[in-house]
C-alpha positions as CSV (number, residue, x, y, z in Angstrom):
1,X,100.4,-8.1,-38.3
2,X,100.7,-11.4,-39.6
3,X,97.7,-14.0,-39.4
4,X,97.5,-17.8,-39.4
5,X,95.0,-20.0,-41.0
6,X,95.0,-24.2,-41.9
7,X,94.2,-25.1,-44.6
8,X,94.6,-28.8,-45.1
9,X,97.9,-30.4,-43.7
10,X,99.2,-26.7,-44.4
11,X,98.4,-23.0,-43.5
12,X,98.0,-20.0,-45.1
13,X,99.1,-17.0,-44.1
14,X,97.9,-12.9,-44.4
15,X,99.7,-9.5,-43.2
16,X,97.1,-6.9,-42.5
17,X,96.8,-3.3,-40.6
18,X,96.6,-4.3,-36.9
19,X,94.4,-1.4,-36.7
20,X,92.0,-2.6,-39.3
21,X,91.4,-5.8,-37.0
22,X,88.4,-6.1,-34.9
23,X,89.4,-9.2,-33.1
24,X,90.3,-12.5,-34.1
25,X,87.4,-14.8,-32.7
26,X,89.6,-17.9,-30.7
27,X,87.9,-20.1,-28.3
28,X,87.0,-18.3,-25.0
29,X,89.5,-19.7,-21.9
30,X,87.6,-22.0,-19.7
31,X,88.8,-24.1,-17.0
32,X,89.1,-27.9,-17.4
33,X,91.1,-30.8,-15.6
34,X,91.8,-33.9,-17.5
35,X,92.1,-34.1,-21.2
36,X,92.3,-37.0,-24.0
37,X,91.1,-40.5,-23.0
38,X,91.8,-39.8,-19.3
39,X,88.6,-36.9,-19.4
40,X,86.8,-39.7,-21.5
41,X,87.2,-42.2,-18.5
42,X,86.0,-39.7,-16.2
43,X,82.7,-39.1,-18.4
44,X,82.2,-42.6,-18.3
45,X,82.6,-42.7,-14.7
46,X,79.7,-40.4,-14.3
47,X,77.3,-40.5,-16.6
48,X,74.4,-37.9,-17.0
49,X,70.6,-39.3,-16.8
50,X,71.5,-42.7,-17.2
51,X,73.1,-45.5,-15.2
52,X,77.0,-46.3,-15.7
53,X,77.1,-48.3,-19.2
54,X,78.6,-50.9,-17.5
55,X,75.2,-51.6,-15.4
56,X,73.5,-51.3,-18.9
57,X,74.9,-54.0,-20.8
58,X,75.0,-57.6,-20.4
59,X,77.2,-60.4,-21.6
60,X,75.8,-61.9,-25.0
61,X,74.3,-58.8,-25.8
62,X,75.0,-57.5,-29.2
63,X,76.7,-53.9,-29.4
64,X,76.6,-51.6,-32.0
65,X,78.7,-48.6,-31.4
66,X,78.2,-45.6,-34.0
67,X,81.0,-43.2,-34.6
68,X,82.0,-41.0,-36.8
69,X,83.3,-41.1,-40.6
70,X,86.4,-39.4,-42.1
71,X,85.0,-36.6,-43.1
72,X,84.8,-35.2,-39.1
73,X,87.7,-34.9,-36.6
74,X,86.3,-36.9,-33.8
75,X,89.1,-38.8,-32.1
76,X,87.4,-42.3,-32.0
77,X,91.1,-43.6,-31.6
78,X,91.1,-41.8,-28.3
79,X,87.5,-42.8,-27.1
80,X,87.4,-46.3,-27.9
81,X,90.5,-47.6,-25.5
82,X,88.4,-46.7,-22.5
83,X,84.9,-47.8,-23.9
84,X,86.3,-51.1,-25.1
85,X,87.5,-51.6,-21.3
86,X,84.2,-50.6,-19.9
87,X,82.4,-53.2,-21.9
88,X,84.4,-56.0,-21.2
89,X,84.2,-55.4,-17.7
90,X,81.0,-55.9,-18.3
91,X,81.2,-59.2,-19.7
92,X,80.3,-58.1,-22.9
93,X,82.8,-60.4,-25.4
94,X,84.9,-58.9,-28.5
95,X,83.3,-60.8,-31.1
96,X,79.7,-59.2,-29.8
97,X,80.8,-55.8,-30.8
98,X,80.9,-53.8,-34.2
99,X,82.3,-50.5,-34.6
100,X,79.8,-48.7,-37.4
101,X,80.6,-45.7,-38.8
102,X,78.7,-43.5,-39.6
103,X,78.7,-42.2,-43.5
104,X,75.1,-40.3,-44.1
105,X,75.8,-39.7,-47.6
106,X,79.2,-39.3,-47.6
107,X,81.8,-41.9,-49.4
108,X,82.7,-45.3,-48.1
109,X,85.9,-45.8,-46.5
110,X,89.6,-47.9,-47.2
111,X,90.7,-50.3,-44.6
112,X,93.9,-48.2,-44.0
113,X,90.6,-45.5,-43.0
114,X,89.2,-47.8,-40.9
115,X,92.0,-48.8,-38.9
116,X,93.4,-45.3,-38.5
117,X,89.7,-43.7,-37.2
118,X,89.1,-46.8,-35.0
119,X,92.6,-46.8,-34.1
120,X,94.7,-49.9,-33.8
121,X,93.6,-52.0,-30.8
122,X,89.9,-51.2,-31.7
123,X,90.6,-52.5,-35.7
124,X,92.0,-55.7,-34.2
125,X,89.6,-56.6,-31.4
126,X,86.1,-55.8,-32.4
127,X,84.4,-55.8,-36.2
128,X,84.9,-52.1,-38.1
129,X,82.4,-52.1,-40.7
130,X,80.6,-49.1,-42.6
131,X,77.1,-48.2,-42.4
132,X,75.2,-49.8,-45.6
133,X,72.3,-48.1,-46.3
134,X,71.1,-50.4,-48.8
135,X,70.7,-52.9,-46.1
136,X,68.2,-51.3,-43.6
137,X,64.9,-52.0,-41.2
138,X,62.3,-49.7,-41.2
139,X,60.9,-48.3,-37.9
140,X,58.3,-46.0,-39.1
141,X,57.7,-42.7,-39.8
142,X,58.4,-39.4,-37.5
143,X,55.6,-36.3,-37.0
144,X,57.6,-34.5,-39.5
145,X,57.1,-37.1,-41.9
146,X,60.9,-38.4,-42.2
147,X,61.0,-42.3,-42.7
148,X,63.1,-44.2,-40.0
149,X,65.3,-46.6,-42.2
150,X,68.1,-47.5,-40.0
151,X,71.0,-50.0,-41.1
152,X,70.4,-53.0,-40.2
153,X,73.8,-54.0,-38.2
154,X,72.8,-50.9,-36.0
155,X,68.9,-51.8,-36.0
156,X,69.5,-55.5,-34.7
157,X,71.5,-54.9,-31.9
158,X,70.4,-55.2,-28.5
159,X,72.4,-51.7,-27.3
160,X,73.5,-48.9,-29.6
161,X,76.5,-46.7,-28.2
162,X,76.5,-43.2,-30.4
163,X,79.8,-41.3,-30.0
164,X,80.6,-37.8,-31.7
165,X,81.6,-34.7,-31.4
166,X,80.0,-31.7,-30.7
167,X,79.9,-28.4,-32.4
168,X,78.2,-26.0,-33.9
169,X,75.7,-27.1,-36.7
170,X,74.0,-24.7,-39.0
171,X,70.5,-26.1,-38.8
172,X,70.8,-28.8,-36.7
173,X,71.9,-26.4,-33.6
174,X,74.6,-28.4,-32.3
175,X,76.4,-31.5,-33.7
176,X,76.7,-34.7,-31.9
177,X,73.8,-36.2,-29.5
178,X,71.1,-38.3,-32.1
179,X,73.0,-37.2,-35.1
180,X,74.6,-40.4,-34.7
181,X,71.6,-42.1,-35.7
182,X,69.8,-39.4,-38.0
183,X,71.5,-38.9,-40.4
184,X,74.2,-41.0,-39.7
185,X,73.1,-44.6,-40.0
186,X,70.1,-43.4,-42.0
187,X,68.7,-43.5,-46.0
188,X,69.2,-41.0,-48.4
189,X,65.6,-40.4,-48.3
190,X,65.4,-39.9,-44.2
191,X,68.4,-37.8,-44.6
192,X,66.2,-35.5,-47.1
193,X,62.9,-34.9,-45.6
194,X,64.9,-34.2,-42.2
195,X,67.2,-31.9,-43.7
196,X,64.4,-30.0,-45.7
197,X,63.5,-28.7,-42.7
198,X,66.8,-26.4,-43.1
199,X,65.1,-23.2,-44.7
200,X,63.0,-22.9,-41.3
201,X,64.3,-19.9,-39.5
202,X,64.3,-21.5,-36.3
203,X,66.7,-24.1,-37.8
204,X,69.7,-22.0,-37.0
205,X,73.2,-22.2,-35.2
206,X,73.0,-22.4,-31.8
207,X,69.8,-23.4,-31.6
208,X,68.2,-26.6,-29.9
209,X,64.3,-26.2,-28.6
210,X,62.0,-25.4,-31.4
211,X,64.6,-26.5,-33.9
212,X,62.5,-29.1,-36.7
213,X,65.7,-30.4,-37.6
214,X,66.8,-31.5,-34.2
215,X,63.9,-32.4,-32.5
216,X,63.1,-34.5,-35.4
217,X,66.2,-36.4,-35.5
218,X,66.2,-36.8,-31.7
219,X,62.1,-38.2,-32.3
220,X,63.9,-40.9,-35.0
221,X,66.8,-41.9,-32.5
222,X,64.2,-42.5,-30.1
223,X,61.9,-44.3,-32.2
224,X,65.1,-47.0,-32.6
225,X,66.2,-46.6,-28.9
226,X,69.9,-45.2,-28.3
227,X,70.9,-46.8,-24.6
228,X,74.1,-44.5,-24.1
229,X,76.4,-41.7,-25.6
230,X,79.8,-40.5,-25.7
231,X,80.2,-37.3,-26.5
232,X,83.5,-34.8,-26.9
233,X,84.4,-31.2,-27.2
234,X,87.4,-30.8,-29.0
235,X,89.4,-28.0,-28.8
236,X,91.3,-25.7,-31.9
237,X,93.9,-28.4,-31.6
238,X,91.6,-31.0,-31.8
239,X,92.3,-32.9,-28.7
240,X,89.4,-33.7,-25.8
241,X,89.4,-31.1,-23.5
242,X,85.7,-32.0,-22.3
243,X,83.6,-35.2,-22.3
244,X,79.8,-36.3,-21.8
245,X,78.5,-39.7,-21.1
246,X,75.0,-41.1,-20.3
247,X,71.4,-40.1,-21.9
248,X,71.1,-39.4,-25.4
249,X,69.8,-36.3,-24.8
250,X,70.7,-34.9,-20.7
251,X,74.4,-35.4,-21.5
252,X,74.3,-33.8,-25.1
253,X,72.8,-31.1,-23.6
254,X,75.2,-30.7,-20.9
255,X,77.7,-31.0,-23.7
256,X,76.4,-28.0,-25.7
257,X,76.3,-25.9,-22.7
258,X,80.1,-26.7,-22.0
259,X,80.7,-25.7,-26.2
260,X,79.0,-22.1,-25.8
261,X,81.4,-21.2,-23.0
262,X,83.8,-22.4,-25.3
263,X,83.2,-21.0,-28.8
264,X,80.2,-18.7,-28.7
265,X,82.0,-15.4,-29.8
266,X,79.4,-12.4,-28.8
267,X,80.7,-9.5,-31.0
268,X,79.9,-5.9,-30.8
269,X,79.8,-4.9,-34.5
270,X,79.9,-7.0,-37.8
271,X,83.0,-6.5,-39.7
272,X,83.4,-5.7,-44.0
273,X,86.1,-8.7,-44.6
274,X,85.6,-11.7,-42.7
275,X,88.6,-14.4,-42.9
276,X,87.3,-17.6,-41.8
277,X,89.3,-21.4,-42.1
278,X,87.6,-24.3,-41.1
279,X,91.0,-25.0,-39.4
280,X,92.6,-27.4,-42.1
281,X,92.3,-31.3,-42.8
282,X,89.6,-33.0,-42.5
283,X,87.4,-30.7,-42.3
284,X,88.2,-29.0,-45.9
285,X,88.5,-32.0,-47.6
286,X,86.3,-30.7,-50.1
287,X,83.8,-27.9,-50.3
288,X,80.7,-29.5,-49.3
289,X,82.6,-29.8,-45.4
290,X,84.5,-26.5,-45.9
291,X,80.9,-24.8,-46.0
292,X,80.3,-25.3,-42.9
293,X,82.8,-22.7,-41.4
294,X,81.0,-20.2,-44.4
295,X,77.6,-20.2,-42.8
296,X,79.2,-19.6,-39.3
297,X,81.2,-16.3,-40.9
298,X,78.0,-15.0,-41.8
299,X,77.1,-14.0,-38.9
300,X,80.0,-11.5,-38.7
301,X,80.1,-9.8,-41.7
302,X,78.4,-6.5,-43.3
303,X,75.8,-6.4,-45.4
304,X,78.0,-5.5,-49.0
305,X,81.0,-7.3,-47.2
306,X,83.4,-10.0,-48.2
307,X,84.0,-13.0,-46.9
308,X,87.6,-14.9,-47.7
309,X,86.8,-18.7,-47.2
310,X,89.9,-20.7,-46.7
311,X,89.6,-24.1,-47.2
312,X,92.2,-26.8,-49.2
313,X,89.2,-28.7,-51.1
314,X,91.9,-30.9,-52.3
315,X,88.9,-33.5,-52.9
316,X,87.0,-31.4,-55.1
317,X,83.2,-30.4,-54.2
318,X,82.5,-33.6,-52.3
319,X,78.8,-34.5,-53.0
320,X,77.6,-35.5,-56.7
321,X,74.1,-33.5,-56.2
322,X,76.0,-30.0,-55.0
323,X,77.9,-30.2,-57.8
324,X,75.2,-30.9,-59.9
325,X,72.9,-28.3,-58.7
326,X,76.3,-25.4,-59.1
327,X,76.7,-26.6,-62.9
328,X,73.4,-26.1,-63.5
329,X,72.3,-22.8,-62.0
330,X,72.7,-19.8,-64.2
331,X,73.1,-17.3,-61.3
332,X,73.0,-17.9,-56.7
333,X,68.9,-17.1,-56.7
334,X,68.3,-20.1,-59.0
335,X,69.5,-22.1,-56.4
336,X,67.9,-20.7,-53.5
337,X,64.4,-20.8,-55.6
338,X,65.0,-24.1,-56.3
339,X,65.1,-25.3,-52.3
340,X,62.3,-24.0,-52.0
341,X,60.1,-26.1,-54.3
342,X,63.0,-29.1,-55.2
343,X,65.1,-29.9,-52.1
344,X,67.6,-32.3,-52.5
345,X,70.1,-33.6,-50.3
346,X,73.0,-31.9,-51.3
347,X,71.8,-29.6,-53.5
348,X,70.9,-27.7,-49.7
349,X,74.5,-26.7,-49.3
350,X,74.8,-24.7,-52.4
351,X,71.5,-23.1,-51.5
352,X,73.1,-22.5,-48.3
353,X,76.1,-20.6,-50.1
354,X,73.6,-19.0,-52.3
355,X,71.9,-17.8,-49.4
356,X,75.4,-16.5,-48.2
357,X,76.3,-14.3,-51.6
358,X,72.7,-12.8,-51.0
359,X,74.6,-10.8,-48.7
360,X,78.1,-10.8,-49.2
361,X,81.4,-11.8,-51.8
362,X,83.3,-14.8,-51.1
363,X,86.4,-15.0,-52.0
364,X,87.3,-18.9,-52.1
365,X,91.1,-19.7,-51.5
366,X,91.7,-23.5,-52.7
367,X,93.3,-26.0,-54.9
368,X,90.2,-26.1,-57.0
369,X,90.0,-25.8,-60.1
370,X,89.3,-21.9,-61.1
371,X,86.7,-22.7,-63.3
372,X,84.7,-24.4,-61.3
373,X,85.3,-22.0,-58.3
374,X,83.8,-19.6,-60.5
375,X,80.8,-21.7,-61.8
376,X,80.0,-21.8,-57.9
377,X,79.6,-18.0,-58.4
378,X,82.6,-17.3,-55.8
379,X,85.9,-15.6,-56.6
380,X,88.8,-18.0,-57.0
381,X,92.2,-17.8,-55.5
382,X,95.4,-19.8,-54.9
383,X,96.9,-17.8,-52.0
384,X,95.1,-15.9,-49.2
385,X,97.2,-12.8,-49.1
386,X,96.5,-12.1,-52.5
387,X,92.3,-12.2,-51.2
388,X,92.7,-10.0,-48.8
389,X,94.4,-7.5,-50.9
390,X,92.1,-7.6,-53.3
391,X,89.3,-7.4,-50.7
392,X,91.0,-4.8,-49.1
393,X,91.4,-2.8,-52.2
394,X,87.8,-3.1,-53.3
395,X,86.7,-2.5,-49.9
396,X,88.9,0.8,-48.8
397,X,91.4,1.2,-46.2
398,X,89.1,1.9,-43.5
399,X,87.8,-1.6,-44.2
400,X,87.6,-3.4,-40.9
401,X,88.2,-7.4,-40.3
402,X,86.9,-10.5,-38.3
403,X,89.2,-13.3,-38.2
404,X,87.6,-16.9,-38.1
405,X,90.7,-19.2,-37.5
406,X,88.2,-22.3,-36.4
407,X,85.2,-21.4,-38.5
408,X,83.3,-24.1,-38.3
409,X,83.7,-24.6,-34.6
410,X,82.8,-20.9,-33.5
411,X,80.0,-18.8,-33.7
412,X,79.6,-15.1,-33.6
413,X,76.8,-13.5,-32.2
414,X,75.8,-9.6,-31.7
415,X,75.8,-8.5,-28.2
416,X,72.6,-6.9,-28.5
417,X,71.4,-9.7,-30.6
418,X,68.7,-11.6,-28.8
């Protein structure tokens, strides 16, 4: 049988034994109504824990709305038609509202960028702007020691709007929510001490109460006040299927819930090859995104396994401190080692995928360059048939198989897991 994967604007594709495949892990069904900008309307018609944005704001208030950067595939295009009408309704004028977005410590953005994630009407009507983190006001310090630096166009205003998308998030728990704020619209330093918190074991996929990561981000959003959210589910075709509005935290929650009937695969056996895409553009742009549907496929596979990561990378590693930290280690345990006593933003994802190859292969299929696949300790490849073959040869053909077409959206879970 013949398998399907994206990988960027393109898609790869692998013939394999039917009988060898365990299941091919696709979003459970669930039913919904509306979809796109007409569910997004609905969510702001009844918001959770909070009152109807419209009886929030106030004419000659200052808005900062935070969305998302290039590097995720939330539909701000799609969102900001129906929030823009909300506002104004309100009274609240154009030149009052700023579209930030969101870049943690990912790269600035082009205009052409700007215009295209904001979409047109958006880009013409209100200010589009980045986040600049050299230009922030500091709130103070959270009880796990992160500093609150937020930039300042967000910091001044008198409301702050936080849209994103939710998902699964391999420390975090869940995507979307406060993440807006921390990391999004915080310093390189904030983004550290918060994300340091990763090698905790109850900072996990999934996971939400008792989490250090989240509950210390959603501590820093507080500390700076977030007075409403919009939050969307996407689904493998990247289009709204579900939408929350309201509290920062009641309608992220609700939100989360709606994801794990969604995409939380319960499995009743691990598998020896795993096949896992992040689903194509953008989110394998470059490595340091593609990751993310890695650490989800670990969760399937054996012990001695292989996992075949599909992922374009046609921007290369994506974050100067990874691919410093890769260049530098002589073997995956330096890395992990390092974490532990040295952790640096950046230098926690290839820990992660250290932390990964303590337990299984990956075979990489990208445009990168082979060399430096290899210097990442993972097994390079231009063409995903030819990793499975091989994986299949090494393995046996008994060898059984997970597929992972939306990696970093789903997460597998044993059945008798608790």
């Amino acid at each position: 049988m013949e398998l399907e994967f994206g990988f960027g604007t393109e898609t790869e594709k692998i013939e394999l034994p039917e009988e060898n495949l365990l299941e091919i892990l696709l979003p459970n069904p669930v039913e919904y109504g509306l979809k796109g900008e007409a569910e997004v309307k609905r969510a702001l018609l009844s918001p959770i824990g909070s009152k109807k944005l419209g009886e929030i704001v106030k004419p000659g208030e200052k808005i900062a709305i935070i969305t998302s950067d290039v590097t995720r595939p939330l539909p701000t295009y799609k969102i900001m038609p129906a929030l823009l009408d909300e506002l104004y309704d309100a009274g609240v004028s154009p030149s009052d509202i700023t579209l930030v977005f969101a870049l943690g410590s990912h790269r600035r953005h082009t205009e052409a960028e700007k215009e295209k994630l904001a979409g047109k009407r958006a880009y013409s009507e209100i200010t589009c702007v980045d986040g600049d983190t050299a230009d922030c006001i500091h709130y103070g310090i959270t009880s796990f020691g992160t500093p609150v630096d937020i930039v300042k166009v967000v910091a001044e205003a008198d409301r702050r709007i936080c849209l994103g998308n939710i998902e699964y998030h391999y420390f975090a728990g869940y995507s979307g929510g406060a993440k807006a704020i921390m990391p999004g619209v915080s310093t390189r330093a904030a983004i550290q001490n918060n994300h340091s918190y990763m090698i905790r074991e109850e900072a996990c996929a999934g996971r939400l109460s008792g989490n250090p990561v989240r509950e210390d981000i959603e501590e820093a959003a507080a500390m700076v006040g977030v007075d409403f959210i919009i939050n969307v589910v996407l689904d493998e075709h990247k289009e709204i299927i579900h939408a929350v509005a309201g509290d920062a935290v009641a309608a992220h929650r609700a939100g989360c819930n709606f994801l794990d009937g969604l995409y939380l695969k319960r499995i009743p056996e691990k598998a020896d090859i795993v096949i896992v895409s992040q689903g194509g553009t953008p989110k394998d742009l470059n490595l340091y995104q593609t990751q993310k549907a890695l650490d989800n496929a670990k969760h399937a596979v054996k012990k001695g396994g292989i996992i075949i990561l599909i992922g374009s990378c046609r921007e290369g590693l994506g974050e100067a401190v990874f691919e410093e930290w890769i260049r530098e280690a002589k073997e995956p345990q330096n890395l992990i080692e390092r974490i532990k006593t040295d952790f640096k933003l950046g230098g926690h994802k290839a820990a992660a995928i250290a932390m990964v190859l303590d337990n299984a292969d990956i075979y990489l299929v990208s445009e990168l360059e082979e060399d430096l696949v290899r210097k990442a300790f993972l097994k390079p490849y231009k063409k995903a048939q030819d990793a499975f073959d091989d994986a299949f040869n090494k393995l046996g053909k008994n060898a059984t198989v997970i597929a992972m077409p939306y990696g970093g959206s789903t997460l597998p879970k044993l059945i008798n897991y608790q």
